[in-house]
TIPA-355380 format. One record per residue: x, y, z of N, C-alpha, C in turn; chain. Coordinates in nm, 4 decimals. Example, Ala and Ser with C-alpha at 12.3 -4.5 7.8 and 13.67 -1.06 7.14 Angstrom:
REM residues 2
{n.east = 1.3190 | n.north = -0.5690 | n.up = 0.7800 | ca.east = 1.2300 | ca.north = -0.4500 | ca.up = 0.7800 | c.east = 1.3200 | c.north = -0.3300 | c.up = 0.7800 | mimi = A}
{n.east = 1.2850 | n.north = -0.2250 | n.up = 0.7080 | ca.east = 1.3670 | ca.north = -0.1060 | ca.up = 0.7140 | c.east = 1.2900 | c.north = 0.0030 | c.up = 0.7870 | mimi = A}
REM end
This chain:
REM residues 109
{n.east = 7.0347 | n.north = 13.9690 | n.up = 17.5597 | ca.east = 7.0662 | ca.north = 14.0284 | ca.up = 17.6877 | c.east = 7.1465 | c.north = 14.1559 | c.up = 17.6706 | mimi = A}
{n.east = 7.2253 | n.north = 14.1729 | n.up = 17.6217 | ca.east = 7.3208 | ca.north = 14.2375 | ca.up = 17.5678 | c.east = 7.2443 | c.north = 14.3847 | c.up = 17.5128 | mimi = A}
{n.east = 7.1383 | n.north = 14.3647 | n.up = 17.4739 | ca.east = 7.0597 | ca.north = 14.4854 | ca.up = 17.3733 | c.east = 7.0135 | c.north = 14.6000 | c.up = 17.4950 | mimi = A}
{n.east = 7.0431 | n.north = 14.5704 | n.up = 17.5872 | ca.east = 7.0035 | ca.north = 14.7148 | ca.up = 17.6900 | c.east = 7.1337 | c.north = 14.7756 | c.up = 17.7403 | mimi = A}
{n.east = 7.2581 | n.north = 14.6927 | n.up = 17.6815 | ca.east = 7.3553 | ca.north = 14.7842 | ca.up = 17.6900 | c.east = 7.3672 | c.north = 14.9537 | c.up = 17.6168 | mimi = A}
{n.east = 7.3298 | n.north = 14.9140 | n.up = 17.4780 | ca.east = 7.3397 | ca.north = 15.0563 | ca.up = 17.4654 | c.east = 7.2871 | c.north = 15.1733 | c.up = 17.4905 | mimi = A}
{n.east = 7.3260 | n.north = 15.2750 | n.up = 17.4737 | ca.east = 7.3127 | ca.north = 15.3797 | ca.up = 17.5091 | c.east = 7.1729 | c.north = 15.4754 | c.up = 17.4574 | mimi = A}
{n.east = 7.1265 | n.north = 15.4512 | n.up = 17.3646 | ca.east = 6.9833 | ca.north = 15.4595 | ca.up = 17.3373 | c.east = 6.8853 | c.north = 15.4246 | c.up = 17.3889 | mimi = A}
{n.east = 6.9397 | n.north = 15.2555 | n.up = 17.4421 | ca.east = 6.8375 | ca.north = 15.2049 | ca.up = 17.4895 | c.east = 6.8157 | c.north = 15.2797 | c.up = 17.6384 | mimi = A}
{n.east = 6.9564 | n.north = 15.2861 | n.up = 17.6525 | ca.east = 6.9666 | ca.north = 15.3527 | ca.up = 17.8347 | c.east = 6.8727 | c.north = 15.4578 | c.up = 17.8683 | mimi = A}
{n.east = 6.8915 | n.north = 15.5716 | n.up = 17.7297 | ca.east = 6.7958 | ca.north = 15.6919 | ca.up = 17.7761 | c.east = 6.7052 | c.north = 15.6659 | c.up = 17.7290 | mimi = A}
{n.east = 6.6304 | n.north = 15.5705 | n.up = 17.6314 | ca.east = 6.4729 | ca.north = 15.5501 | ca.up = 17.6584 | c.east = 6.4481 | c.north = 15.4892 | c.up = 17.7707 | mimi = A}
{n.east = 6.5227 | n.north = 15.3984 | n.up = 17.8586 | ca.east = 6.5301 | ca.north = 15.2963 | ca.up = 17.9673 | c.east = 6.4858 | c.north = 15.4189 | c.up = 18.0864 | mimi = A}
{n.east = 6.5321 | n.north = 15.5591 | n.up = 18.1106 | ca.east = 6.4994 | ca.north = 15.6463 | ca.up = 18.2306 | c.east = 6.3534 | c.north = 15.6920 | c.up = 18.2566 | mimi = A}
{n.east = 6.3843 | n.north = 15.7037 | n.up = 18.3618 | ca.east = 6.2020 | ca.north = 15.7192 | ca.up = 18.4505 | c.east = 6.2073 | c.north = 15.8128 | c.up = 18.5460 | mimi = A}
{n.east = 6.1873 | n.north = 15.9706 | n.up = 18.5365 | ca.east = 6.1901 | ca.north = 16.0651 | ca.up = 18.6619 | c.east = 6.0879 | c.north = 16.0037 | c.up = 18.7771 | mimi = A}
{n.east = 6.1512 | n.north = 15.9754 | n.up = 18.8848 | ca.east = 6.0820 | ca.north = 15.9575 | ca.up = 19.0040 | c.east = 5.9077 | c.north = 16.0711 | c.up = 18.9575 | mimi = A}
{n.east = 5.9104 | n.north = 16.1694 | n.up = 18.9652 | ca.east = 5.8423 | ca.north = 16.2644 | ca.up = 18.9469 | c.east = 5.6838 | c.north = 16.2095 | c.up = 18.8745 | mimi = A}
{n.east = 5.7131 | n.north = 16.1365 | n.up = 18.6886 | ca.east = 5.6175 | ca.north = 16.0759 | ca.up = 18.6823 | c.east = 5.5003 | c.north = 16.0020 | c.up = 18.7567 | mimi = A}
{n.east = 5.6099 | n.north = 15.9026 | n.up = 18.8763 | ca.east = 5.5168 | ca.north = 15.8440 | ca.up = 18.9317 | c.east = 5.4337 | c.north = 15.9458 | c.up = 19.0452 | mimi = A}
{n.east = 5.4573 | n.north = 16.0723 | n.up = 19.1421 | ca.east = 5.4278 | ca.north = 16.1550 | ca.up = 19.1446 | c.east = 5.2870 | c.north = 16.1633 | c.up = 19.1123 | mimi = A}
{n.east = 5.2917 | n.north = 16.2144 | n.up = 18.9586 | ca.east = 5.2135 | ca.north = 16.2555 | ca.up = 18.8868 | c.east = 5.0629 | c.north = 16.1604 | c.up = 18.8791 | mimi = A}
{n.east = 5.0859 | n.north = 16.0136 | n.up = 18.8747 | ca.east = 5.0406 | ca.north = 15.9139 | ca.up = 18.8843 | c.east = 5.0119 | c.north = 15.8462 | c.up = 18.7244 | mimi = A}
{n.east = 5.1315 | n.north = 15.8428 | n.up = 18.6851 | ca.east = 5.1212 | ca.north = 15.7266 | ca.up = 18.5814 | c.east = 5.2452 | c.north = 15.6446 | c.up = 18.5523 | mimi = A}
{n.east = 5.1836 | n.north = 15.5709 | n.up = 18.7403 | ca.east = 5.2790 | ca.north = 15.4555 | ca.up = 18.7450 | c.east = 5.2287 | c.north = 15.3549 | c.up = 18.6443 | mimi = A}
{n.east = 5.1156 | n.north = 15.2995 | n.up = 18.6321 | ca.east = 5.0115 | ca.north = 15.2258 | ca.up = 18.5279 | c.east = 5.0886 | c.north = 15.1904 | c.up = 18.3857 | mimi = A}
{n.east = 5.1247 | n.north = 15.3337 | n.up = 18.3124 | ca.east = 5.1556 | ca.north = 15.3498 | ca.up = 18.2000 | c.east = 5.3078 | c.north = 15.3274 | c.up = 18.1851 | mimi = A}
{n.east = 5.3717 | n.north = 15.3589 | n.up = 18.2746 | ca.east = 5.5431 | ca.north = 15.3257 | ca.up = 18.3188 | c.east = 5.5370 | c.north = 15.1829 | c.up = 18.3352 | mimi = A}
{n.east = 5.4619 | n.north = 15.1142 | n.up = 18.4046 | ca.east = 5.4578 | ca.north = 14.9587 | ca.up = 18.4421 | c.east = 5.4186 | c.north = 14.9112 | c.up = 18.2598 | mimi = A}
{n.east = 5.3309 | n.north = 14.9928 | n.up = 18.1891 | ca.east = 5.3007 | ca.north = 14.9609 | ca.up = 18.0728 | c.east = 5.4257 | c.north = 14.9596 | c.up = 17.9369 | mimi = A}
{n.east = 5.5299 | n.north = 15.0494 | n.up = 17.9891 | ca.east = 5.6385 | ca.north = 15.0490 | ca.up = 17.9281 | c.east = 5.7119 | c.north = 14.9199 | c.up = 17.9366 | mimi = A}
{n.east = 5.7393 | n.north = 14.9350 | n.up = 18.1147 | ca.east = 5.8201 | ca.north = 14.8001 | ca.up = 18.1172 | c.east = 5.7845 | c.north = 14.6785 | c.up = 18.0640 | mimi = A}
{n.east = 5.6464 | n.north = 14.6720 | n.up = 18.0277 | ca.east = 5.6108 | ca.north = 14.4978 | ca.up = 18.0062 | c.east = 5.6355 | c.north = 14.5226 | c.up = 17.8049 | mimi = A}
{n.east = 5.6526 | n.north = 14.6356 | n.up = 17.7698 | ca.east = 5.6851 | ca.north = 14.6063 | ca.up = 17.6303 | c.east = 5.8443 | c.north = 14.6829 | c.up = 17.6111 | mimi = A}
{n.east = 5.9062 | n.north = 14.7583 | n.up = 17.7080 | ca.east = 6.0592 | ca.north = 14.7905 | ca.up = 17.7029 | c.east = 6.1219 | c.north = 14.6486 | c.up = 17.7371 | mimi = A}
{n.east = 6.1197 | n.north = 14.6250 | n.up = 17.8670 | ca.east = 6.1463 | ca.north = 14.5098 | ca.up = 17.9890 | c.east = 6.2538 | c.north = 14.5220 | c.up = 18.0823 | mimi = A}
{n.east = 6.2651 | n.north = 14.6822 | n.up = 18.0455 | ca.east = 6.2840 | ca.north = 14.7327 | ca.up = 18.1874 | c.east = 6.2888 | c.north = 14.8890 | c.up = 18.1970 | mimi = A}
{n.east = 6.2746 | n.north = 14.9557 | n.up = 18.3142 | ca.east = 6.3128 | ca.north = 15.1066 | ca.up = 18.3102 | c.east = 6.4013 | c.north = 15.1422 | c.up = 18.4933 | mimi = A}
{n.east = 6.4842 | n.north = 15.2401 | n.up = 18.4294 | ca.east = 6.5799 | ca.north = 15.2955 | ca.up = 18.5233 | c.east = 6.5284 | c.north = 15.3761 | c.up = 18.5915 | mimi = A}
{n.east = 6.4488 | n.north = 15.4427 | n.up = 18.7124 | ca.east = 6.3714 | ca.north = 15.5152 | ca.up = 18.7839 | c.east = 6.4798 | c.north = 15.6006 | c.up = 18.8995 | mimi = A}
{n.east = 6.5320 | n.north = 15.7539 | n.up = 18.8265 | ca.east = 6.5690 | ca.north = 15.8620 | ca.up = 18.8996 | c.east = 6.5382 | c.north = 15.9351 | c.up = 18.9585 | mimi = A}
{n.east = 6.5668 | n.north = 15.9866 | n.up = 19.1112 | ca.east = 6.4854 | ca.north = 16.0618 | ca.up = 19.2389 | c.east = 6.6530 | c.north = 16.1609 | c.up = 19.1811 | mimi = A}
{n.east = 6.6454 | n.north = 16.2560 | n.up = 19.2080 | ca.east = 6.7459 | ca.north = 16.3878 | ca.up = 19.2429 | c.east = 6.8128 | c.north = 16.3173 | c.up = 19.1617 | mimi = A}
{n.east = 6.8366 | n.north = 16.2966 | n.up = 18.9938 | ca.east = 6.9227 | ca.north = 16.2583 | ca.up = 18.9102 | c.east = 7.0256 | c.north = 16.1392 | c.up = 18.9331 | mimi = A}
{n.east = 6.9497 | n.north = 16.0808 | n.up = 18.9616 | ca.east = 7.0571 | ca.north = 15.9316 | ca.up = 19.0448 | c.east = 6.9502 | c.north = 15.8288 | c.up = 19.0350 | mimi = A}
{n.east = 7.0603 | n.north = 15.7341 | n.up = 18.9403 | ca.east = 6.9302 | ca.north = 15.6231 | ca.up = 18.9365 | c.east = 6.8989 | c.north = 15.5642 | c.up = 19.1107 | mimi = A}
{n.east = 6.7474 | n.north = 15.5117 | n.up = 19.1329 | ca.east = 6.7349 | ca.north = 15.4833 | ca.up = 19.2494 | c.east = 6.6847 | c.north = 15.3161 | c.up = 19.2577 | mimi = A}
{n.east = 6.6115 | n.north = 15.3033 | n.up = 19.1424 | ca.east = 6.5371 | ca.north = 15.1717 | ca.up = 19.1039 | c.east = 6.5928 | c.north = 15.1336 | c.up = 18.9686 | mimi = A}
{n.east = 6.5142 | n.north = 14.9988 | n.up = 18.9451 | ca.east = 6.5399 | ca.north = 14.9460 | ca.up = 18.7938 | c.east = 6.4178 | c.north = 14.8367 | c.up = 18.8138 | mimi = A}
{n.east = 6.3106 | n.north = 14.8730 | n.up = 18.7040 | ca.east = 6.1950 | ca.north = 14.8052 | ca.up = 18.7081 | c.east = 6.2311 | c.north = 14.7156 | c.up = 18.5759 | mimi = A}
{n.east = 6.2047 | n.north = 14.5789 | n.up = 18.6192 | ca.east = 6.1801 | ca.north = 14.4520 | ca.up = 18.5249 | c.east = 6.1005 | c.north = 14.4045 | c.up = 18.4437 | mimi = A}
{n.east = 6.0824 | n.north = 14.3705 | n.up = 18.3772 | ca.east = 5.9380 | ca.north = 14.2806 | ca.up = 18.3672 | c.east = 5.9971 | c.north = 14.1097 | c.up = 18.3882 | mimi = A}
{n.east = 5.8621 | n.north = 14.0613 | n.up = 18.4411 | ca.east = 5.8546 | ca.north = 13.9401 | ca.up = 18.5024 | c.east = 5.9601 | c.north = 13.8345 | c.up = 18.3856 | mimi = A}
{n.east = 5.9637 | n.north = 13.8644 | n.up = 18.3169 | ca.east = 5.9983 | ca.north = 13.7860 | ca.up = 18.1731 | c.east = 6.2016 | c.north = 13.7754 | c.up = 18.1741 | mimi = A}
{n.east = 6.2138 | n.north = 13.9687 | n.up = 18.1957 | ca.east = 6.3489 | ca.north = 13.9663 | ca.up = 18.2420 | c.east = 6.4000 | c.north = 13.9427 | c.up = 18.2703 | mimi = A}
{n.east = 6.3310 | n.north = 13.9720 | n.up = 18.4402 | ca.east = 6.3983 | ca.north = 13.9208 | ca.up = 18.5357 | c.east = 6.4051 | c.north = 13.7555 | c.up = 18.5416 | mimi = A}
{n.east = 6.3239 | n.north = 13.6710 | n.up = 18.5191 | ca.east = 6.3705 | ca.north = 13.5714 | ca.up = 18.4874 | c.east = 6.4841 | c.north = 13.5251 | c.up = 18.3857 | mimi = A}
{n.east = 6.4800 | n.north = 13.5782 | n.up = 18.2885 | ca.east = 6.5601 | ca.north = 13.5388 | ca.up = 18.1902 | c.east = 6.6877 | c.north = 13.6275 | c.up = 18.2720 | mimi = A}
{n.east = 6.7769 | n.north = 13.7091 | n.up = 18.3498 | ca.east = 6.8694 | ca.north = 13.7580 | ca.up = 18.4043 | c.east = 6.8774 | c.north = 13.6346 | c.up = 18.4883 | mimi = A}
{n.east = 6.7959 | n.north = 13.6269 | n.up = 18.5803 | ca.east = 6.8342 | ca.north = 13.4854 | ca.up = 18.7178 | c.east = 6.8833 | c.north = 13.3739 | c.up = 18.6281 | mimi = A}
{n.east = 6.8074 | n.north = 13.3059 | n.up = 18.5270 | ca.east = 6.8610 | ca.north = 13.2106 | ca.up = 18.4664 | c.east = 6.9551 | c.north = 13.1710 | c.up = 18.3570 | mimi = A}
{n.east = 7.0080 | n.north = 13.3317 | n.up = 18.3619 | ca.east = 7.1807 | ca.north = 13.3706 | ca.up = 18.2876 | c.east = 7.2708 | c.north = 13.3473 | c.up = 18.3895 | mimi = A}
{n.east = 7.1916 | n.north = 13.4021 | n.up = 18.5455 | ca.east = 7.3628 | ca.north = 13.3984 | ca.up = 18.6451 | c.east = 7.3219 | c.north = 13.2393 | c.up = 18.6976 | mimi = A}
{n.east = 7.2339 | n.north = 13.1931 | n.up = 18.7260 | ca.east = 7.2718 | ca.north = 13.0106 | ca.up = 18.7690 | c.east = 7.3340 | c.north = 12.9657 | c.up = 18.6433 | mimi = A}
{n.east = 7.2865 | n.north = 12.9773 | n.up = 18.5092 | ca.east = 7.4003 | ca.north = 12.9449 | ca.up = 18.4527 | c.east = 7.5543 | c.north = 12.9437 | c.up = 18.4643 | mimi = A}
{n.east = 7.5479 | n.north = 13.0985 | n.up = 18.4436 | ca.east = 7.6754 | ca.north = 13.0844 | ca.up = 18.4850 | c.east = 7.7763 | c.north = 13.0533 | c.up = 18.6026 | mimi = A}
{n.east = 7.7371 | n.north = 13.0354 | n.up = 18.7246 | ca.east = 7.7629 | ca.north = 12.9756 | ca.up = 18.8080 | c.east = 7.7665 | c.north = 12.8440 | c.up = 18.8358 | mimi = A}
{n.east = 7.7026 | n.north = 12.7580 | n.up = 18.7204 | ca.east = 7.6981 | ca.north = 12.6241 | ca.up = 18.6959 | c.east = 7.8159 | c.north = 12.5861 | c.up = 18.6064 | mimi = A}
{n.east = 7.8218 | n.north = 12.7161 | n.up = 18.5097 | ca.east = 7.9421 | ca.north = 12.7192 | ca.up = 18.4035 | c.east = 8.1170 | c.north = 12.6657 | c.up = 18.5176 | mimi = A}
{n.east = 8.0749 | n.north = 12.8464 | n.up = 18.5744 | ca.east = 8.2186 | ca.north = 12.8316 | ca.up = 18.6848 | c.east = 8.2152 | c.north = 12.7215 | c.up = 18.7666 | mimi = A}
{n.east = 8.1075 | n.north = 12.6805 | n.up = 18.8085 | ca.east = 8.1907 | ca.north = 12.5257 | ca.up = 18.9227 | c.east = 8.2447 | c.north = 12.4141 | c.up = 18.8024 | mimi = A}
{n.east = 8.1494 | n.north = 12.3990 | n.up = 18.7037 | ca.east = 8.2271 | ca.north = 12.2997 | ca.up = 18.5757 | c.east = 8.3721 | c.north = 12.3491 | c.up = 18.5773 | mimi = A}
{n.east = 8.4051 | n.north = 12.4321 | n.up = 18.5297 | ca.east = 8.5359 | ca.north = 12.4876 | ca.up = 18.4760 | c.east = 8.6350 | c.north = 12.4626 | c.up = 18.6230 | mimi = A}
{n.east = 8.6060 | n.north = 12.4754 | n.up = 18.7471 | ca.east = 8.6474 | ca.north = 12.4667 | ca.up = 18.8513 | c.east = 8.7129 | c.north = 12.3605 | c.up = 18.8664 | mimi = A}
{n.east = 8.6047 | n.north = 12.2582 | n.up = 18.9093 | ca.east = 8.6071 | ca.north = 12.1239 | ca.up = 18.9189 | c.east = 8.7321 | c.north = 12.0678 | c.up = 18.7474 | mimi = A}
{n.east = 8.6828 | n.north = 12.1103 | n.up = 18.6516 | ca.east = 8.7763 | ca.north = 12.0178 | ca.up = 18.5499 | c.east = 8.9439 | c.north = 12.0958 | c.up = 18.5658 | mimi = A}
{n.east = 8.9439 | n.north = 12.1774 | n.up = 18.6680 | ca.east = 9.0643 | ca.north = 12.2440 | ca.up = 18.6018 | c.east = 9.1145 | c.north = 12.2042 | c.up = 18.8004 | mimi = A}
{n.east = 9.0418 | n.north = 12.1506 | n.up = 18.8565 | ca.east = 9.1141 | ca.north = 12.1370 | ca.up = 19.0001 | c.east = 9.2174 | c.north = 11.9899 | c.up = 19.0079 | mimi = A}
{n.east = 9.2692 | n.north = 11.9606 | n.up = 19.1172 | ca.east = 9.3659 | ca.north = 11.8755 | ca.up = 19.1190 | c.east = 9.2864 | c.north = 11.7162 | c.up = 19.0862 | mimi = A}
{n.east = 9.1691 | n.north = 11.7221 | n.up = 19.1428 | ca.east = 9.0774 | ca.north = 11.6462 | ca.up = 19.1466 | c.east = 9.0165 | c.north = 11.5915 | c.up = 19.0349 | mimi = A}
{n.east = 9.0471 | n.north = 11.6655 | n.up = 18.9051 | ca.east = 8.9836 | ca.north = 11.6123 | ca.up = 18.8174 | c.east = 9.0060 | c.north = 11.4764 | c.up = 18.7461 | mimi = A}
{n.east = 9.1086 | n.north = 11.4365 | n.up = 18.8271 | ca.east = 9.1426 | ca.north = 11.2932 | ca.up = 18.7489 | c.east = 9.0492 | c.north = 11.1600 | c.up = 18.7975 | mimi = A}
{n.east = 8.9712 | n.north = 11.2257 | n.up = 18.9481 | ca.east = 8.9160 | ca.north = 11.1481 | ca.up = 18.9884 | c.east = 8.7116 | c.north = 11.1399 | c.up = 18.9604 | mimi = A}
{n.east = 8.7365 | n.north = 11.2023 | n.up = 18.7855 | ca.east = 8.5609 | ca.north = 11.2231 | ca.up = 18.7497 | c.east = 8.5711 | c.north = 11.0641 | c.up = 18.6898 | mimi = A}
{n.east = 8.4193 | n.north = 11.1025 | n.up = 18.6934 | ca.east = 8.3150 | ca.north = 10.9573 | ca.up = 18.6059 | c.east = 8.2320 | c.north = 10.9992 | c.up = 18.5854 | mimi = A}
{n.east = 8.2422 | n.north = 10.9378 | n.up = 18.3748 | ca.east = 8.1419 | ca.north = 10.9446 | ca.up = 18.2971 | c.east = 7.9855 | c.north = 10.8851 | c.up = 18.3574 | mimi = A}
{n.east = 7.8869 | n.north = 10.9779 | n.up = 18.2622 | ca.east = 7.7717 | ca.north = 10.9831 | ca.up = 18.3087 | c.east = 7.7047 | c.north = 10.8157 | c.up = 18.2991 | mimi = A}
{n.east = 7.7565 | n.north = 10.7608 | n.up = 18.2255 | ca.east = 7.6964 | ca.north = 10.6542 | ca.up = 18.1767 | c.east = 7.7400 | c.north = 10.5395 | c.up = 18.3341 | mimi = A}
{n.east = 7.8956 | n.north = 10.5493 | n.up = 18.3354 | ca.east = 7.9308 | ca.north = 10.4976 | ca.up = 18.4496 | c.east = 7.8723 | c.north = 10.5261 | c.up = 18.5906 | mimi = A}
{n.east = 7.8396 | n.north = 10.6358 | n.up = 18.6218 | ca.east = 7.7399 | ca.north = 10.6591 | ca.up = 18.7079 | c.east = 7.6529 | c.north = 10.5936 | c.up = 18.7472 | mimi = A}
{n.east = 7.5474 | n.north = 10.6103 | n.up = 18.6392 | ca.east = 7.4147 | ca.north = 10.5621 | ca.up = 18.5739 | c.east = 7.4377 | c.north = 10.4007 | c.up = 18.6093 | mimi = A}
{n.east = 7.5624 | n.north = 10.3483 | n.up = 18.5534 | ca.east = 7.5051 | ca.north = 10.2183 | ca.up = 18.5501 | c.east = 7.5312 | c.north = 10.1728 | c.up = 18.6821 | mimi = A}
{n.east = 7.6495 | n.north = 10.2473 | n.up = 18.7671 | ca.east = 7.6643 | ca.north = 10.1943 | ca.up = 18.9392 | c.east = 7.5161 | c.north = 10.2092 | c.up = 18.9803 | mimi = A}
{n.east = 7.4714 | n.north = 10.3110 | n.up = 18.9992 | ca.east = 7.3683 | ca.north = 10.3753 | ca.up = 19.0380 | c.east = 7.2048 | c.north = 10.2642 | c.up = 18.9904 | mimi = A}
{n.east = 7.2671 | n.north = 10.2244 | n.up = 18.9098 | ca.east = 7.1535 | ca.north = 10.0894 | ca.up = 18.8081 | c.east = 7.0183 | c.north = 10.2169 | c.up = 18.8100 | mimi = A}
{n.east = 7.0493 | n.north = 10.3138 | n.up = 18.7188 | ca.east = 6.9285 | ca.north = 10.3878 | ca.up = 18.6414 | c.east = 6.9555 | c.north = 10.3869 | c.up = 18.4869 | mimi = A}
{n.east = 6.8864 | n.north = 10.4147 | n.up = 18.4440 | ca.east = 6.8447 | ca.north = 10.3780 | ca.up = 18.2721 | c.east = 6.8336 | c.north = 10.5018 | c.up = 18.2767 | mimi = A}
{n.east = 6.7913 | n.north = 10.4944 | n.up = 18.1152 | ca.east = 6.7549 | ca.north = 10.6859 | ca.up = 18.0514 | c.east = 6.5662 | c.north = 10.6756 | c.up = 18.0398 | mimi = A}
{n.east = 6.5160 | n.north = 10.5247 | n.up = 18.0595 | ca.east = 6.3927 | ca.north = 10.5048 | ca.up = 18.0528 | c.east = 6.3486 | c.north = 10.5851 | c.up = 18.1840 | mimi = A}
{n.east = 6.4091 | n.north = 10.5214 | n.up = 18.3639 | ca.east = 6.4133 | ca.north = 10.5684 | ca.up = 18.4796 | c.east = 6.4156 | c.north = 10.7182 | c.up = 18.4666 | mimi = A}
{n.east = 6.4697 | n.north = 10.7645 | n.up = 18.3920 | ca.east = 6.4801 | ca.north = 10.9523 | ca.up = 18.3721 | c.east = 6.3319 | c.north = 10.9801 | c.up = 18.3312 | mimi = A}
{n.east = 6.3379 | n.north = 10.9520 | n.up = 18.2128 | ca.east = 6.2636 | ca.north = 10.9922 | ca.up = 18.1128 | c.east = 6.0883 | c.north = 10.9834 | c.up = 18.1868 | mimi = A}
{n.east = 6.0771 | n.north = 10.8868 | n.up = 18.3129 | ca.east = 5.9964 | ca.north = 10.8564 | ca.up = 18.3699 | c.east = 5.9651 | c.north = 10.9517 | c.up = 18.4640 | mimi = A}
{n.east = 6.0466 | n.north = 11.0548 | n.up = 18.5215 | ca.east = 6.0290 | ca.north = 11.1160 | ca.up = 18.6805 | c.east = 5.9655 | c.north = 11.2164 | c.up = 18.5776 | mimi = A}
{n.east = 5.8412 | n.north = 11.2803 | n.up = 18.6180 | ca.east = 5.7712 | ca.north = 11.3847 | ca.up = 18.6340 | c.east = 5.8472 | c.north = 11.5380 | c.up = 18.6890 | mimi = A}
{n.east = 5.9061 | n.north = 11.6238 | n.up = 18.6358 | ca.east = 5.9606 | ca.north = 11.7593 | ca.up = 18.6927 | c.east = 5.8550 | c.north = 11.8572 | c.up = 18.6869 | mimi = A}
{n.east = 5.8217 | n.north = 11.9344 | n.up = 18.7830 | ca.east = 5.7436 | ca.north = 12.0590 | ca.up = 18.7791 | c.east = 5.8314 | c.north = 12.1936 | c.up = 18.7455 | mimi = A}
{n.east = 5.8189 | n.north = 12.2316 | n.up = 18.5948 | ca.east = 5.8776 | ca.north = 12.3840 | ca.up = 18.6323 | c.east = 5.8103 | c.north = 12.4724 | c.up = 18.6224 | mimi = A}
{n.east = 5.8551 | n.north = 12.5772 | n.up = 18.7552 | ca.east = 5.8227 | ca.north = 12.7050 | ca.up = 18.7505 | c.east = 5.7914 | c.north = 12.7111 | c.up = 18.8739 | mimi = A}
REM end
């Protein structure tokens, strides 16, 4: 994630509005799917930031992470935390197994 911080990457990352203009949005869209992303400037100001599908997923499923991170850290560090229960204890109020898991069907994507 980290690798489009630098500054190399940044100015290969720019896209004059103008190109598309020209009409080779095609070949710019062709960048992004092997860059995986480009910065798109109208009057020297970035205006856009094109993804590829791949990215942008992998960005969304850095910030639910981390927002899953911060309520953990929340929750263990609130007044409340004396009142958690282990997963197993759960599980067994709840009377599910790891077989019962291992059984439910998830669709991703």
């Amino acid at each position: 994630m980290y690798d489009y911080l630098a500054v190399s990457d940044m100015l290969q990352a720019v896209v004059p509005i103008s190109r598309f203009n020209k009409g080779e949005a095609n070949k710019i869209f062709d960048e992004v799917d092997s860059a995986g992303c480009k910065i798109v400037f109208k009057n020297n100001k970035p205006t856009c930031v094109l993804l590829s599908p791949e990215r942008y997923t992998e960005i969304i499923e850095t910030l639910e992470d981390y927002v899953l991170f911060a309520e953990a850290e929340r929750r263990l560090n609130s007044t409340e935390s004396s009142n958690t229960v282990s997963h197993d204890t759960l599980m067994a109020e709840f009377g599910i197994t790891e077989a019962d898991l291992d059984a439910i069907e998830v669709e991703i994507g």
